[in-house]
C-alpha positions as CSV (number, residue, x, y, z in Angstrom):
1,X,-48.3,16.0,129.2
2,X,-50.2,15.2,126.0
3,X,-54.0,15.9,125.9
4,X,-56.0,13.0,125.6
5,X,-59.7,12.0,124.6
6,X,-61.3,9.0,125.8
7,X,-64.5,9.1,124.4
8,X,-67.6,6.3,124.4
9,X,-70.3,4.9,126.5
10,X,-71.2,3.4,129.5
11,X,-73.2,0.3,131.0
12,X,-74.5,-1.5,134.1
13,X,-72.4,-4.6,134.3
14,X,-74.0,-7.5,136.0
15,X,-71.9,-9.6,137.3
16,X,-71.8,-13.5,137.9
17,X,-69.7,-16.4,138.5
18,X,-71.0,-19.5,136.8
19,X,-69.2,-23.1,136.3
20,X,-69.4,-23.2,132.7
21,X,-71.7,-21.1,130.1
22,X,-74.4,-23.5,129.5
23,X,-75.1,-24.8,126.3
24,X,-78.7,-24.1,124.5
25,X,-81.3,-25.5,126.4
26,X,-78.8,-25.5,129.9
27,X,-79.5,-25.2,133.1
28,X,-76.5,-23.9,135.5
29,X,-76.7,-22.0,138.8
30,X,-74.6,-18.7,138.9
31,X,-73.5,-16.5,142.0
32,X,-74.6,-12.9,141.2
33,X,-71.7,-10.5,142.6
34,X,-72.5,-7.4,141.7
35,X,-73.8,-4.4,139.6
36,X,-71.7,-2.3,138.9
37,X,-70.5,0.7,135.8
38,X,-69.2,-0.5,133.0
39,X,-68.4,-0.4,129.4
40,X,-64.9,-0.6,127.3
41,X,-64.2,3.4,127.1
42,X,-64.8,4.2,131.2
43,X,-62.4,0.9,132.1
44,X,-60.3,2.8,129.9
45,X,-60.6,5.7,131.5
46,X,-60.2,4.3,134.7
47,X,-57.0,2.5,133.5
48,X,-55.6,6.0,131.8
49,X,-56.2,7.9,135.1
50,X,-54.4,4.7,137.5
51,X,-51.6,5.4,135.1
52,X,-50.7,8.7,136.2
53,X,-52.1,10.7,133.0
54,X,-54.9,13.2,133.1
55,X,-57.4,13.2,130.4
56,X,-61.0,14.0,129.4
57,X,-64.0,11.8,129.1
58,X,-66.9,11.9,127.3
59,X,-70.1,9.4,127.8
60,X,-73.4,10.0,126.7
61,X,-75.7,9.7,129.5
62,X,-79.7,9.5,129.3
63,X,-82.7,8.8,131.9
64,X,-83.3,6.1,133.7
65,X,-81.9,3.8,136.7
66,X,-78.7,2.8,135.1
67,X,-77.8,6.7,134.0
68,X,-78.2,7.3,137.3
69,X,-75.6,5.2,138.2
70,X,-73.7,6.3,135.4
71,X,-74.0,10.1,136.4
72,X,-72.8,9.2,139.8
73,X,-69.5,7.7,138.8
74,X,-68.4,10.6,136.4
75,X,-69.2,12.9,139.1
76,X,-67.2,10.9,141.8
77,X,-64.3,11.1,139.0
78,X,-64.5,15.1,138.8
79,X,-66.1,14.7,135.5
80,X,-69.4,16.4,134.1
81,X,-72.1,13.6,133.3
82,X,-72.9,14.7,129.4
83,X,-77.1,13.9,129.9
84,X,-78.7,14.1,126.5
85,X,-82.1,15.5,126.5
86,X,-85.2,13.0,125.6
87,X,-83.1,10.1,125.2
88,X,-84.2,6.4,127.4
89,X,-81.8,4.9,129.3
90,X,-78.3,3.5,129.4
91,X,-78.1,-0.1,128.8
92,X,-76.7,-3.4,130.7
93,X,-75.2,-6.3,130.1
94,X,-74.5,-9.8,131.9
95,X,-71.4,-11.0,132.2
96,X,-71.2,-14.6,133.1
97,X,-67.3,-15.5,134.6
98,X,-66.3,-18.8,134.5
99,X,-63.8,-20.2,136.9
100,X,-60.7,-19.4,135.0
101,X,-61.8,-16.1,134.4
102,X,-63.1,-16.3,131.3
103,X,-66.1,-13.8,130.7
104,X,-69.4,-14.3,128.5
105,X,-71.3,-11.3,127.5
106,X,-75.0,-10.6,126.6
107,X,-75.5,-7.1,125.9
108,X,-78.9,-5.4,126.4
109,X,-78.5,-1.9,124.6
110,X,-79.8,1.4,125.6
111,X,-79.5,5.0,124.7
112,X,-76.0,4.4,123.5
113,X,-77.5,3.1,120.1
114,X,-78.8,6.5,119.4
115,X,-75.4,8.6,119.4
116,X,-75.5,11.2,116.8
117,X,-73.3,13.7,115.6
118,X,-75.0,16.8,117.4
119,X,-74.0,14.9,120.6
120,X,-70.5,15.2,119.7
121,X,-70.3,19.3,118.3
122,X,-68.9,20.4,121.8
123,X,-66.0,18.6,120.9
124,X,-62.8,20.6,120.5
125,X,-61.5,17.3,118.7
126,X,-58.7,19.4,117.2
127,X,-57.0,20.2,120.8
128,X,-56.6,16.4,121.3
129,X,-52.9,14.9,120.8
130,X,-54.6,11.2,121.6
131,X,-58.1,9.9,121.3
132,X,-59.2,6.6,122.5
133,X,-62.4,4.7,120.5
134,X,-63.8,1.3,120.7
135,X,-64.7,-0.5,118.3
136,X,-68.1,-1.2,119.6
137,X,-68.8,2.5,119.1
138,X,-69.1,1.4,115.4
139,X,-71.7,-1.7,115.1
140,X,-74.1,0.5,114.6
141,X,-74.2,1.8,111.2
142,X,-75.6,5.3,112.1
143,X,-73.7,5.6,114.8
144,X,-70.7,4.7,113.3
145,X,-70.9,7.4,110.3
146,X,-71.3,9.9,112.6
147,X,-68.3,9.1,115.2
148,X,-66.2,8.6,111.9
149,X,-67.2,12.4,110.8
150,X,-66.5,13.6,114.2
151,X,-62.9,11.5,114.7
152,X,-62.0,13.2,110.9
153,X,-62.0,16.5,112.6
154,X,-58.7,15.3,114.7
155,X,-55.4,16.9,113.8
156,X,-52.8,15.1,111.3
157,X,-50.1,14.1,113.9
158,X,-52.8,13.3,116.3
159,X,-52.8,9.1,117.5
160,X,-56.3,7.5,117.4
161,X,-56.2,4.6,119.6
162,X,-58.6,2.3,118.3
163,X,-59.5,-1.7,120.0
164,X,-60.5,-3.8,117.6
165,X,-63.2,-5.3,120.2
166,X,-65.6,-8.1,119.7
167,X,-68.6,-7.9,117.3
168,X,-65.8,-6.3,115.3
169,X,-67.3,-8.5,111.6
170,X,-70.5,-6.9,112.2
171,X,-69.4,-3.8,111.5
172,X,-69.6,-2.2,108.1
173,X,-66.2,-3.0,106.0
174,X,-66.0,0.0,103.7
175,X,-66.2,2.4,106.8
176,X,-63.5,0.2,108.9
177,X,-61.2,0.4,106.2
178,X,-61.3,4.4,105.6
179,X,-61.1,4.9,109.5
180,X,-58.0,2.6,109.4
181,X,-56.8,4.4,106.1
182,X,-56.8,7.8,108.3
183,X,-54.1,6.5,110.4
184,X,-54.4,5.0,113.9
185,X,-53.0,2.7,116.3
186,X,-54.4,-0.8,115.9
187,X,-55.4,-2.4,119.3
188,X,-56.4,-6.4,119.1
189,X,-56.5,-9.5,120.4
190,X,-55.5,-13.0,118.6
191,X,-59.3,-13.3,118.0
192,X,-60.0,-9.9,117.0
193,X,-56.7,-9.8,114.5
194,X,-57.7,-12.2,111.4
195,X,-61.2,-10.6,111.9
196,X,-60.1,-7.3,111.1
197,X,-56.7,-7.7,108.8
198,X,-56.5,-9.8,105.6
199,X,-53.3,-12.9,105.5
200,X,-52.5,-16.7,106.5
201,X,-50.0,-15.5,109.0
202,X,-49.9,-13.9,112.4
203,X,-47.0,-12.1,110.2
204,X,-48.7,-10.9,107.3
205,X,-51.7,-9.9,109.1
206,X,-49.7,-7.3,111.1
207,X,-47.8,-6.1,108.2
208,X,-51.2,-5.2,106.2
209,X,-52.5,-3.5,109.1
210,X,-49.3,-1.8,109.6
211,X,-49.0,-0.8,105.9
212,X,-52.6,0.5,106.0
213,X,-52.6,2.5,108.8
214,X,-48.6,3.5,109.0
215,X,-49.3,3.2,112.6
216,X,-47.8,0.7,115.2
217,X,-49.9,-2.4,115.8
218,X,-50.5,-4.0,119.3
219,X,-51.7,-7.7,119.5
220,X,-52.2,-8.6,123.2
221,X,-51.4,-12.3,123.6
222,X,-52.9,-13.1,127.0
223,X,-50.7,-14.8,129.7
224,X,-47.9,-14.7,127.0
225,X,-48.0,-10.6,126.7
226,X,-48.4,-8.6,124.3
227,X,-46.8,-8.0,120.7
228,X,-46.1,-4.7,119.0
229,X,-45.0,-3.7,116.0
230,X,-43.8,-0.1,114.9
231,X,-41.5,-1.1,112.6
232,X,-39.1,-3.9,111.3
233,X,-36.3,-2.4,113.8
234,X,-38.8,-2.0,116.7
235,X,-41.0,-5.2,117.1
236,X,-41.6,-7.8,119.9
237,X,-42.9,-9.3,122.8
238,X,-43.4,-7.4,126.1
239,X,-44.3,-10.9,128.6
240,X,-46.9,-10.1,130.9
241,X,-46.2,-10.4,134.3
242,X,-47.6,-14.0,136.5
243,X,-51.3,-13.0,138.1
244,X,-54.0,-15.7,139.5
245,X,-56.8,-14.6,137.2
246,X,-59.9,-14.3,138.6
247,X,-61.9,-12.3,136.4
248,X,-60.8,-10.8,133.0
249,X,-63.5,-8.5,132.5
250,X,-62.6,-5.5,131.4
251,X,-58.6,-6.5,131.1
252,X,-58.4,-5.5,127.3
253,X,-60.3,-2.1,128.1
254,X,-57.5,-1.6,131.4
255,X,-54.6,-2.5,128.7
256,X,-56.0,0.3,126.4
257,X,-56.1,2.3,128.5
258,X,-52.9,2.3,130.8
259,X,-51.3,2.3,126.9
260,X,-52.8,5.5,126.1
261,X,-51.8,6.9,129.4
262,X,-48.2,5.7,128.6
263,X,-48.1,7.2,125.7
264,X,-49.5,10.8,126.8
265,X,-46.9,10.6,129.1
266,X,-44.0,10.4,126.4
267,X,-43.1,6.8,126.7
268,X,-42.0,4.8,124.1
269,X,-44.6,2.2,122.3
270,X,-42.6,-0.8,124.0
271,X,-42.7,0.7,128.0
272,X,-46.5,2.1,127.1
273,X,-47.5,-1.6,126.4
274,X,-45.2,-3.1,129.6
275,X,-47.8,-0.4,131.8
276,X,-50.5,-1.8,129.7
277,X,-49.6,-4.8,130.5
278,X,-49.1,-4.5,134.5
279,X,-52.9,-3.0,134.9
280,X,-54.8,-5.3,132.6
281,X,-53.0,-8.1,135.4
282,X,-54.3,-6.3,137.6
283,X,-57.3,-5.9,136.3
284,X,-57.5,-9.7,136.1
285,X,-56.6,-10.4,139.9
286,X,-59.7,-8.6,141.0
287,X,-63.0,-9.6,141.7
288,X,-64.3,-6.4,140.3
289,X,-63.4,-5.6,136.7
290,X,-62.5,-1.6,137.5
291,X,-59.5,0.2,138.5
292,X,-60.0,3.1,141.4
293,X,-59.5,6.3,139.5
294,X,-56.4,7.9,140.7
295,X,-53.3,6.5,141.4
């Protein structure tokens, strides 16, 4: 099997079912259901492990209530919490969850903000075959210099996995462009793709991502599936199986991440996104937005 990095941070998710996101000034009432650890690259993780694959994680943690929590999942996962001396703690967000599963996100930042390359030097980034990073790792200009540097360290024939993610315009468009020039696997959503690739058409904004990065492109599609493109000859839709959503949090993450673990375990781009596909339903049929590590 492959060796695989999933690499990131980690959050408290608060959780909360709402009838609608109120507009400015709104009033609703909300039903809190839960805290619980979150953030795009330990869904991922989660996902890649449900999957069958092995792999390592890395997530910065620091001190405080939330790291705690943090600490406590890693080590219930048979990973080593990676605490950072002097840092504050992790940070939260809420995620309101409307009634047909829609989720809303206010992010309150924490230690994660203050990644920096020495955090990153134990790395043997060269042993990886596939490495996993969000594009949230890279809204902060700092921070996103630094992963950059690091993820230049990976082998040639090695597959970054990168998802797109929201906030994607914020980040700066020189650096996305060279990250994408270093070839690695594009991972969006219909949102996320005309924020990150240039064209009028679905069409032509897969073909410039695909002839920038020369790697294959996967544009998940919601209840209709998920597209992929590797090359003129190997393109299409992989439909997504029928789930009653309840709660989509963290479904893109769960897609990324049974993906990666398809890949790693030497299936082809179309089956990797099918598996993708089955956990990020699953993902959406639960009332909590994690997989349980392990198949």
């Amino acid at each position: 099997m492959s060796k695989t990095l999933i690499f990131g941070t980690a959050l408290i998710d608060a959780l909360m079912n709402v009838p609608s996101v109120p507009v400015s000034g709104g009033n609703v009432l909300g039903d809190f259901l839960e805290y619980q650890v979150g953030g795009c690259a330990i869904n991922a993780f989660s996902a890649y492990r449900y999957g069958g694959a092995e792999g390592d994680l890395f997530l910065p943690v620091g001190h405080g209530p939330n790291a705690d929590r943090i600490s406590t999942k890693i080590k219930q996962v048979g990973e080593t919490p990676r605490v950072i001396s002097g840092t504050p703690d992790n940070g939260w967000t809420v995620a309101t969850i409307e009634p047909d599963g829609e989720r809303t996100f206010i992010v309150l930042p924490g230690m994660e903000q203050l990644m920096r390359l020495g955090w990153m030097n134990h790395l043997d980034v060269p042993s990886y075959d596939y490495l996993y990073l969000s594009g949230f790792q890279l809204t902060n200009e700092l921070v996103a210099r630094d992963v950059v540097t690091m993820l230049s360290r990976r082998r040639g024939d090695a597959t970054l996995l990168f998802d797109v993610a929201a906030r994607i315009k914020t980040v700066n468009r020189d650096l996305l462009i060279d990250l994408l020039r270093s070839g690695v696997l594009v991972h969006c959503n219909e949102v996320e793709l005309p924020q990150v690739a240039e064209g009028e058409t679905f069409a032509e904004r897969v073909a410039y991502l695909h002839n920038l990065t020369h790697q294959p492109v996967v544009v998940t599609l919601g209840a209709k599936g998920t597209y992929y493109f590797v090359s003129e000859d190997e393109q299409g839709v992989v439909p997504s199986e029928p789930v009653h959503v309840v709660n989509t949090v963290g479904a893109g993450d769960a897609h990324c991440g049974g993906m990666l673990s398809g890949l790693a375990q030497g299936l082809s781009v179309k089956d990797a996104v099918a598996l993708g596909n089955r956990l990020a339903g699953k993902v959406c049929s639960m009332r909590a937005n994690m997989l349980p590590f392990g198949v």
